[in-house]
C-alpha positions as CSV (number, residue, x, y, z in Angstrom):
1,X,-9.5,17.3,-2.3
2,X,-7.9,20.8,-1.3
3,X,-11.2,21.7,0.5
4,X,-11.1,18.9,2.4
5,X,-7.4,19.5,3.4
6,X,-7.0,22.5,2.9
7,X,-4.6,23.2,6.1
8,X,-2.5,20.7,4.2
9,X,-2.5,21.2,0.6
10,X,-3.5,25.0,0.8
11,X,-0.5,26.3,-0.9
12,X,0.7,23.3,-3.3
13,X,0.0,23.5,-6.8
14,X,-2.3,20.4,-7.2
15,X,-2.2,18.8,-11.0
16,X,-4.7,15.9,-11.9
17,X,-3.3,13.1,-14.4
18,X,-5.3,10.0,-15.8
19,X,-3.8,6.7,-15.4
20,X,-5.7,3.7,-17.7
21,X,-5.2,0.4,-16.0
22,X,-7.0,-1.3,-19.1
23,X,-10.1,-3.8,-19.2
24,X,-11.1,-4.7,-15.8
25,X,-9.1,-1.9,-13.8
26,X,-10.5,1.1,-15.5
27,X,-9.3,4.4,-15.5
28,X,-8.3,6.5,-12.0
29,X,-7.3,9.6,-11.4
30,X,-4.0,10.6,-9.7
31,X,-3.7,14.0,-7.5
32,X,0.0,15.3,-7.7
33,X,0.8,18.3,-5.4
34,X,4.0,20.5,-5.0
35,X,6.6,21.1,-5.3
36,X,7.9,20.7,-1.8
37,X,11.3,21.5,-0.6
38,X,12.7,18.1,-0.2
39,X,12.0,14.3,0.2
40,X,11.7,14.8,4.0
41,X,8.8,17.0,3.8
42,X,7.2,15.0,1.0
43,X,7.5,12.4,3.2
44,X,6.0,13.8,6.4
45,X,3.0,15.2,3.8
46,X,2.2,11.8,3.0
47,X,2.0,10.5,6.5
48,X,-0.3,13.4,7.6
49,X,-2.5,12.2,4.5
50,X,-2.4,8.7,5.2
51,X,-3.3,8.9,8.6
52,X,-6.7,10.8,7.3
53,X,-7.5,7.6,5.1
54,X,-5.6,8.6,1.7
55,X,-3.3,7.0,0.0
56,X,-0.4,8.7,-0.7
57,X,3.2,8.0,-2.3
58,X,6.1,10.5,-3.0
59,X,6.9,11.2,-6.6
60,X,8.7,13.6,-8.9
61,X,6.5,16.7,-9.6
């Protein structure tokens, strides 16, 4: 993922967790990156991301 955005994610620490959604979900895996100075610029992150095709939600890091 940060080869493929690397102009974007670059710098960010970038840690991988595994979320189980149980029988008929299976497992994903969840990309956190940061930590970013505010909520502002978490936000703007994500809609640079999104508008790529990725999903993208602000959260705690």
């Amino acid at each position: 993922m940060r080869k493929n955005h690397v102009e974007l994610l670059g710098d960010l620490d970038l840690q991988v967790r595994e979320i189980d959604f149980g029988a008929g979900m299976g497992i994903f895996f969840r990309v956190q990156a940061g930590p970013l100075d505010d909520e502002r610029t978490a936000k703007a992150l994500c809609e640079r991301l999104k508008s790529r095709g990725l999903y993208c939600a602000v959260a705690f890091f």
